[in-house]
N, C-alpha and C positions, 0 to 999 in steps of 0.2 A: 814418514820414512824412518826407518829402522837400520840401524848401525851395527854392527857388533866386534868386539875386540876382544881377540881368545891373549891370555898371559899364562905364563907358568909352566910353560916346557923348558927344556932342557935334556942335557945329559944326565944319566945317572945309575948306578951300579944296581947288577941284582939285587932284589929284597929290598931296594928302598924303597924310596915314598916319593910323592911329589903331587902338587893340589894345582889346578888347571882353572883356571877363571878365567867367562866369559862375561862381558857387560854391554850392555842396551843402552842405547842413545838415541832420543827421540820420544815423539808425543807415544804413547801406548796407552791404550786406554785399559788391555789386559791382556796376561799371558795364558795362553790356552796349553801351553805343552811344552817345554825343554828339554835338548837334547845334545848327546854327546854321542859324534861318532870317530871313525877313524880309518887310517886308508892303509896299510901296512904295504912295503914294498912288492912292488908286482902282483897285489892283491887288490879285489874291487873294496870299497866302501861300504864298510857294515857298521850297525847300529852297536852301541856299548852299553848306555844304560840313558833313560827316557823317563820326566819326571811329567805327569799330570794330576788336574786335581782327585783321579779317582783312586791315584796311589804313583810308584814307582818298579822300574822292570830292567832291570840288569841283563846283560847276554850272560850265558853260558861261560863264555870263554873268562867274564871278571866279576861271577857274581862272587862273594865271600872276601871279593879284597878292593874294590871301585864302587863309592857312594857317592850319587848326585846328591847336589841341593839347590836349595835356592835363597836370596835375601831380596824378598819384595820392595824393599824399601832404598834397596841401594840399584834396585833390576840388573841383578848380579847370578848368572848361575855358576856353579861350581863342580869339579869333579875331583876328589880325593885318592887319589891313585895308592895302593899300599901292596906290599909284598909283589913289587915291578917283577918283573921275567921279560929273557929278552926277545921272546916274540909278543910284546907289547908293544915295540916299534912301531912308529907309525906316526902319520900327520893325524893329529886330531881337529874334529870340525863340530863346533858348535852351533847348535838350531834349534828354529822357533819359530813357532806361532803362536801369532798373536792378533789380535781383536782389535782393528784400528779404523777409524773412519766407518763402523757397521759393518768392515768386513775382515773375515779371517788370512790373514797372508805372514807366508814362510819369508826366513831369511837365513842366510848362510854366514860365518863368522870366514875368516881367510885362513884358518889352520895355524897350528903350532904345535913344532917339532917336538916327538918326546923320544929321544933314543936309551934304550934299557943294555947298560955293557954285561958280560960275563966274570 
């Protein structure tokens, strides 16, 4: 069984910054794919940026200023948010699958707020 606890939202003005970390609790035997998405008001849930072993893939809307990562060792992903705008609003949700017990299963992190002011 698999855990996950998103940190690092908040409030915070155009053009800044702010770093989003998700962390995993539990036997895991391997991460097969992380991921950060996000829900914006009145709007469905779309992916942001997706890190796997055969590389990484950003959306459109935050490629040149949102880098995932990852620290295997702490089973920690992260998401580097820079030059915020304020339709970057939004709940963000972190997820993952992962390789446990011989089989591959998803898990959903419970969101945290990022509001971007003007």
């Amino acid at each position: 069984q698999v855990q996950l606890v998103e940190s690092g939202g908040g409030l915070v003005q155009a053009g800044g910054s702010l770093r989003l970390s998700c962390a995993a609790s539990g036997s895991i035997f391997s991460f097969i794919a992380m991921a950060w998405y996000r829900q914006p008001p009145g709007k469905q849930r779309e992916l942001v940026a997706i890190i796997r072993s055969g590389g990484r893939t950003n959306a459109d809307s935050v490629e040149g200023r949102f880098t995932i990562s990852r620290d295997n060792a702490k089973n920690t992903v992260y998401l580097q948010m820079n030059s915020l705008k304020p339709e970057d609003t939004a709940v963000y949700y972190c997820n993952v699958d992962v390789l446990l017990g011989g089989t591959i299963r998803n898990y959903w992190g419970q969101g945290t707020q990022v509001t971007v002011s003007s």
